[in-house]
C-alpha positions in Angstrom: -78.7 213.8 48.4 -78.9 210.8 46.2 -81.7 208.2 46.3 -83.4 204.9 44.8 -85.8 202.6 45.5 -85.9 198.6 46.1 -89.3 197.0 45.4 -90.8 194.0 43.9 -93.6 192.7 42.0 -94.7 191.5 45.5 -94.5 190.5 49.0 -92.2 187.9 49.7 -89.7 188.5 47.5 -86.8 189.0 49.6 -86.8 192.9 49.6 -85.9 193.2 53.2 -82.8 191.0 52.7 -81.5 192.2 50.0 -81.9 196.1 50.8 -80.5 194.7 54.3 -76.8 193.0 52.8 -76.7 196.4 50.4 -76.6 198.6 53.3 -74.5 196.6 54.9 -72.0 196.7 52.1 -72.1 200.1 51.0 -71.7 201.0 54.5 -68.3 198.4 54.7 -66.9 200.3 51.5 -67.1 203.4 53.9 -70.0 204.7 52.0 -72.4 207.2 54.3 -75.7 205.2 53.3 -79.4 205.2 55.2 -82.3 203.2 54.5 -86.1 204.4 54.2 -89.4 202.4 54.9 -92.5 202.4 52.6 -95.3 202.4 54.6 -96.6 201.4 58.3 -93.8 199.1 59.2 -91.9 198.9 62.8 -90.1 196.1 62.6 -88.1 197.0 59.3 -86.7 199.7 60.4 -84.5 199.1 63.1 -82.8 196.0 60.8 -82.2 199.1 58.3 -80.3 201.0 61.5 -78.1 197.7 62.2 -77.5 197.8 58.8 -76.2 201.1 58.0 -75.9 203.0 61.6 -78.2 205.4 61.2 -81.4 206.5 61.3 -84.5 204.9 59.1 -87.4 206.6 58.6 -90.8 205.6 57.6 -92.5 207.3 54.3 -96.0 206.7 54.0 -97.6 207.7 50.9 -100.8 207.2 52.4 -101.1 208.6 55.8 -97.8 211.2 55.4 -98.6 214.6 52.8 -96.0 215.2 50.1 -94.1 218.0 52.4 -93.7 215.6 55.0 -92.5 212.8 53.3 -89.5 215.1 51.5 -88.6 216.3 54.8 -88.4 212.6 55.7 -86.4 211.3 52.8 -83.7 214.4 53.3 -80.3 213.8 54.0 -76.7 214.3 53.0 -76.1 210.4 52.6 -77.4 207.9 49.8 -80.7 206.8 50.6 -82.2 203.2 49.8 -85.4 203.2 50.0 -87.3 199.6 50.8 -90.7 199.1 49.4 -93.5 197.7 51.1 -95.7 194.5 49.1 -95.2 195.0 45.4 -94.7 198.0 43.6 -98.1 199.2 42.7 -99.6 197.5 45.4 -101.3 199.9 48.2 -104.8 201.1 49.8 -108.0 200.6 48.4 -110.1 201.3 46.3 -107.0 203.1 43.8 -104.0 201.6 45.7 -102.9 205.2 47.1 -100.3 204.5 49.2 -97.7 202.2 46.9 -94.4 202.7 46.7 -94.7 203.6 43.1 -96.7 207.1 45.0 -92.9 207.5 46.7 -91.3 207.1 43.3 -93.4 209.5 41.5 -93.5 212.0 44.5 -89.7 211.8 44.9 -88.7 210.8 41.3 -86.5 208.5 42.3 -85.5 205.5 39.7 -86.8 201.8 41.1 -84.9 199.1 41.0 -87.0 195.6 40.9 -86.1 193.0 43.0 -87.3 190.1 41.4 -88.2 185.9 43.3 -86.8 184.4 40.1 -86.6 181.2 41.6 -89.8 179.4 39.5 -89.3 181.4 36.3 -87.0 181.4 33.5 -87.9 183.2 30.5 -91.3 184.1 31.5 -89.2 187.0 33.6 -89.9 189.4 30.4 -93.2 189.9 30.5 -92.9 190.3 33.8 -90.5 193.2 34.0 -91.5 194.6 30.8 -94.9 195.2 32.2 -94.0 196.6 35.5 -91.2 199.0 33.2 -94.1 199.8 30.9 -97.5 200.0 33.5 -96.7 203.8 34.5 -94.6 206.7 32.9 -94.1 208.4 36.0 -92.2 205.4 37.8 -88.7 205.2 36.4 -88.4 201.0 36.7 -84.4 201.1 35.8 -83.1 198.0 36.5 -83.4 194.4 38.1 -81.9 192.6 40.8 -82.7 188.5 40.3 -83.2 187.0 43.8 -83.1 182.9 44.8 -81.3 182.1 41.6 -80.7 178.3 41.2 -77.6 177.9 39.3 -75.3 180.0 37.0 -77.2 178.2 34.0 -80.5 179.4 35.8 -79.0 183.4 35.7 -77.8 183.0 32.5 -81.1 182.6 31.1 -82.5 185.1 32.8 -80.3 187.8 32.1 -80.4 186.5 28.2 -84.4 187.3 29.0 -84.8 190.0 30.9 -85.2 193.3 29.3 -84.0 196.0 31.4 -80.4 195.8 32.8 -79.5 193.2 35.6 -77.6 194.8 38.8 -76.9 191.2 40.1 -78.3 187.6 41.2 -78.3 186.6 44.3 -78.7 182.9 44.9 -80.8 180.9 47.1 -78.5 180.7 50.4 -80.1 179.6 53.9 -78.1 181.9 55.8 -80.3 184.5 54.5 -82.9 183.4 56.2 -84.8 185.4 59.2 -86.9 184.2 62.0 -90.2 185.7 62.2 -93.5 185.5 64.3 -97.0 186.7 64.0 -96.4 190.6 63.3 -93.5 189.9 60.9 -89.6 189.2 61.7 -88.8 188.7 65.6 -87.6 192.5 66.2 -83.7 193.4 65.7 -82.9 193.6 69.4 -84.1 190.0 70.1 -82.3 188.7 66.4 -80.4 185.7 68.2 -76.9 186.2 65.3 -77.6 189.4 64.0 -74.2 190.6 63.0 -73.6 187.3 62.0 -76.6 187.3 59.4 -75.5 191.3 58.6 -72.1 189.9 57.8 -72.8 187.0 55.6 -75.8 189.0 53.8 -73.4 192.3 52.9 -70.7 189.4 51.7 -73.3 188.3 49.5 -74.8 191.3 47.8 -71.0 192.2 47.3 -69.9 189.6 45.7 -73.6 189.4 43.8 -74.5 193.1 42.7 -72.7 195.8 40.9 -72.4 198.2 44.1 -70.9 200.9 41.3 -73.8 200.2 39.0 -76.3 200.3 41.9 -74.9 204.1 43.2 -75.1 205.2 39.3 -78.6 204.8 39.3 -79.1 207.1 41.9 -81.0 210.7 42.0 -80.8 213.5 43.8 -83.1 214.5 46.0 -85.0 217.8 46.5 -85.4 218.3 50.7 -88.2 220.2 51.5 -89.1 222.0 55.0 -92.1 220.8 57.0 -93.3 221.9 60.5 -92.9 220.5 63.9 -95.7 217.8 64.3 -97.4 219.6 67.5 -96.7 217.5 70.8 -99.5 215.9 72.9 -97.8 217.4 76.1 -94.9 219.7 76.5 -93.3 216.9 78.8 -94.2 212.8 77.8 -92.8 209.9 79.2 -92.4 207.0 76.3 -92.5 203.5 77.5 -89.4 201.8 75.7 -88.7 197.9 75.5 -88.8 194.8 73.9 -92.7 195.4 75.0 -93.1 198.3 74.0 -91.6 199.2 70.6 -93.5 200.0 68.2 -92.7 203.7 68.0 -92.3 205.9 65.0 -89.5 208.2 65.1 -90.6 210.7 63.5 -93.5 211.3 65.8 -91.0 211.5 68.7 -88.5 213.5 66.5 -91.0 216.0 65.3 -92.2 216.6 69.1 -89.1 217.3 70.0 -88.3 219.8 67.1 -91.7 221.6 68.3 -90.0 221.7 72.0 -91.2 218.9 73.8 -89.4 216.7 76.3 -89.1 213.6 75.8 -88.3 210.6 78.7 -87.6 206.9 78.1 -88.3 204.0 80.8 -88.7 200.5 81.0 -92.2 198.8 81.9 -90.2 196.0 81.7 -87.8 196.4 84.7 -90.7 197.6 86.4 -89.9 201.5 85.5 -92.3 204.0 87.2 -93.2 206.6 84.7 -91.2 209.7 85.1 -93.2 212.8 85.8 -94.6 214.1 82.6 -97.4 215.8 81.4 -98.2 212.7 79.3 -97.6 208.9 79.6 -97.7 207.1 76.1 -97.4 203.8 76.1 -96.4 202.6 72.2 -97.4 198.9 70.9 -95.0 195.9 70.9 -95.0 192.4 72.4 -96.8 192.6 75.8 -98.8 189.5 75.0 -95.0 188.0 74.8 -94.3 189.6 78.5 -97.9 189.7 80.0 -97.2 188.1 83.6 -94.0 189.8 84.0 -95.9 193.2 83.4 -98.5 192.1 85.4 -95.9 191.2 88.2 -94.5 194.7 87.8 -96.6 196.5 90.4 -94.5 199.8 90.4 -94.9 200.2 86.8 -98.5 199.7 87.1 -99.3 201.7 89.9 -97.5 204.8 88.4 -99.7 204.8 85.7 -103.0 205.7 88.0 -104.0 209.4 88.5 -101.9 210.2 85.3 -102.9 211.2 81.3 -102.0 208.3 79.7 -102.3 207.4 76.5 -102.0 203.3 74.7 -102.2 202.3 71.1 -102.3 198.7 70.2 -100.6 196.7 72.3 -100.2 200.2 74.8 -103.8 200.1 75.1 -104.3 196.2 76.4 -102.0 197.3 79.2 -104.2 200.1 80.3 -107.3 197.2 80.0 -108.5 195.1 83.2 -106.8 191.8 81.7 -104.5 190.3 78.6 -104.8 187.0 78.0 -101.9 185.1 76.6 -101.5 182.6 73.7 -101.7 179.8 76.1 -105.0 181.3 77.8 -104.0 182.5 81.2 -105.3 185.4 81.7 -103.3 188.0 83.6 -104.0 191.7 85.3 -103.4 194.8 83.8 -103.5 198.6 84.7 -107.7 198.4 84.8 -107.4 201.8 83.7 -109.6 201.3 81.0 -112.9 198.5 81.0 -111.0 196.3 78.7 -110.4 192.9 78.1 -108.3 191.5 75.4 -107.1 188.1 74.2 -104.7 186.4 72.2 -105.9 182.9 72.8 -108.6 182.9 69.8 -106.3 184.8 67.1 -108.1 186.8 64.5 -106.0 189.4 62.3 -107.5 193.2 62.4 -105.7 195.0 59.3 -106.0 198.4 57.6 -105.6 202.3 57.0 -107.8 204.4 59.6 -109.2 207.7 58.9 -109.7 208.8 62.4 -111.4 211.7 64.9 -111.0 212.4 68.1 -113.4 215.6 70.0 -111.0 214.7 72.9 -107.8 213.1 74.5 -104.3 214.1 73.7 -105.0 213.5 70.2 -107.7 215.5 69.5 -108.6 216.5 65.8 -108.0 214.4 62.6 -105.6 211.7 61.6 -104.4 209.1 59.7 -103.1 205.7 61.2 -103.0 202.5 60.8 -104.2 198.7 62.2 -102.1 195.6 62.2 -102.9 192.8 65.5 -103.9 189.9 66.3 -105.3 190.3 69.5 -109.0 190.0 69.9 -111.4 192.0 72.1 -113.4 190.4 74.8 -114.9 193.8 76.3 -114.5 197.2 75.8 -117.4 199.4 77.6 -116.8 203.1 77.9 -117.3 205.6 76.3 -115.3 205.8 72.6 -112.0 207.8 71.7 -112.5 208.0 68.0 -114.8 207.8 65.4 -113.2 205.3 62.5 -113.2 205.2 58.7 -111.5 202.5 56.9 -108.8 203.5 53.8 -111.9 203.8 51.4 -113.9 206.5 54.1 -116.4 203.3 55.3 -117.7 204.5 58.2 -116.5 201.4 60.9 -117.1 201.0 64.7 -115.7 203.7 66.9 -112.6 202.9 68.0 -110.7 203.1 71.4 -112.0 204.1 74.6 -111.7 206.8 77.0 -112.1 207.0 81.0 -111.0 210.3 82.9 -107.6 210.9 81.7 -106.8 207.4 80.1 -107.3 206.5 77.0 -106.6 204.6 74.3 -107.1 202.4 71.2 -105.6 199.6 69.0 -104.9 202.2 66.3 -101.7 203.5 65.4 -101.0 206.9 64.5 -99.0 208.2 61.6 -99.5 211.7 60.8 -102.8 214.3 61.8 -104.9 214.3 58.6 -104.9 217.3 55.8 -108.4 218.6 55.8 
């Protein structure tokens, strides 16, 4: 079970392309290959599964405990792992949670994908002091992104002190449409075979696929238990609305023995009979008056235990209003109000407690929206910490057997 990881010396450095092509490839040479995602990400993922056909998981060094994130990583085929922001970057105050905590957890070798496009020479003391920062993260090699010209690589590989896998140049049919949350989600990717294609002929022609395999270690699987379900028998909402899931939530219910049933809000779906509705996060701001025309969605949600993180839980509110500022009807199962016509970006690592709810106990999750809250009475569904255990506002609400909140969880907390 070999394994390595892509990172960078920070966001925006073209991680997610280049891990994407390299999948891609390695999968076109008939290599059995999987990707991994550092940290709290939905969107990544499912570009890693159109890149290599299987499976991507999420490893969060932050919210996940050692045993689960081995269990995780395991499996018979090579395993890139992407990075999340830069190498050492992660929660405050100590930055637990970087993919350098994967690397040394794992001890897998990183490989440093590197913007090179502003920088010559100034490109070793760059990687020298990422190589150099910890002894526990094996920085092995370099992969120089956005190169201008071959005089441009050739003074950086003259430069740059750890070996170079490859350089990709600056190309715009690498580039990705994106909105407020990050890229526009895999399934709505307008060409994305075409953009697979042409990024997987690049990295070919670009990196040392042999090289890149060589530099692969095994990996040591470890056993973790079943996540316990909410419900012995829950109903997932499952759309372009509503996808914002994390697999390994539903995977580990199911390996405890839970059932677990798919439908569309979107087509105007009734939930199935289940012990639990959970309705995930996504785009419903993008789809809010076709939910809202969606009456037998809506009306199979009353009388139920239902359960909404992020964008989930502004369904189950009274009203969502849009980007534009109409404002349309919800589910009104919960006395809340949201908005995305004053944008203000809500971001973070939760520490969080429920007394009640399907998720009752401790966990670990995580905030990322846009959406603002106009009025939420009720009574609370958590109490809230931030990364650094800052006490913040209660978060959520709860009504009879709804309830909700705009956090999303990762993993129940070791206490």
């Amino acid at each position: 079970m070999p394994g390595l990881i892509l990172a960078a010396p920070a966001s925006g450095s073209g991680k997610t392309t280049v891990t994407l092509g390299l999948l891609r490839a390695l999968r076109d040479r008939g290599i059995a290959v999987r990707g991994a995602k550092s940290g709290p990400d939905y969107i990544d993922p499912r570009f890693h599964e159109a890149a290599s056909g299987a499976s991507c998981p999420n490893l969060d060094a932050w919210a996940m405990d050692p045993a689960m994130i081995a269990g995780l990583a395991a499996t018979p085929d090579l395993l890139l792992i992407e990075g999340a922001m830069g190498l050492f970057d992660g929660a405050p105050p100590d930055g637990r949670g970087a993919v350098a905590d994967l690397a040394r957890q794992l001890h897998l070798p990183v490989v440093l994908i590197v913007d090179a496009a502003r920088m010559a020479q100034s490109i070793a003391p760059l990687v020298a002091g990422f190589a150099d920062h910890d002894p526990e993260v094996n920085v092995a090699a370099v992969i120089l992104n956005r190169i201008g010209s071959p005089r441009h690589e050739a003074m950086l590989r003259a430069a740059c002190p750890l070996p170079v896998l490859g350089a990709v140049p600056r190309d715009a049919a690498l580039a990705t449409p994106s909105r407020h949350l990050g890229l526009v989600q895999a399934g709505e990717h307008p060409a994305l075979e075409t953009f697979l294609t042409q990024a997987a002929r690049i990295m070919a022609d670009r990196i040392d696929l042999d090289a890149l395999i060589g530099l692969a270690a095994p990996l040591k699987g470890a056993d973790c238990s079943p996540l316990p379900p909410p419900a012995q028998r829950i109903a997932v909402a499952r759309d372009a609305a509503f996808a914002f899931v994390y697999p390994h939530l539903l995977s580990g219910w199911q390996a405890a023995g839970a059932e677990i049933a798919t439908f569309s809000p979107l087509a105007d779906d009734p939930a199935p009979d289940a012990d639990l509705v959970y309705l995930p996060g996504g785009y419903p701001e993008l789809h809010a008056g076709r939910l809202a025309a969606n009456t037998t969605f809506l009306a199979s949600l009353r009388d139920r235990e239902v359960y909404g993180e992020c964008g989930g839980y502004m369904v189950m509110g009274e009203t969502l209003t849009d980007a534009a500022g109409q404002h349309h009807a919800m589910a009104g199962l919960l006395r809340l109000q949201t908005s995305f016509a004053d944008r203000r970006l809500h971001l973070g690592y939760r520490r969080l407690q429920a007394n009640h709810g399907p998720f009752a106990g401790n966990w670990r999750g995580h905030e990322f929206h846009y959406a603002t809250t106009l009025r939420a009475e009720g009574d609370a569904l958590f109490t809230a910490q931030d990364a650094e255990g800052t006490a913040l506002p209660a978060a959520g609400l709860r009504a009879g057997r709804a309830s909700g909140s705009f956090a999303h969880l990762i993993a129940p907390a070791q206490v």
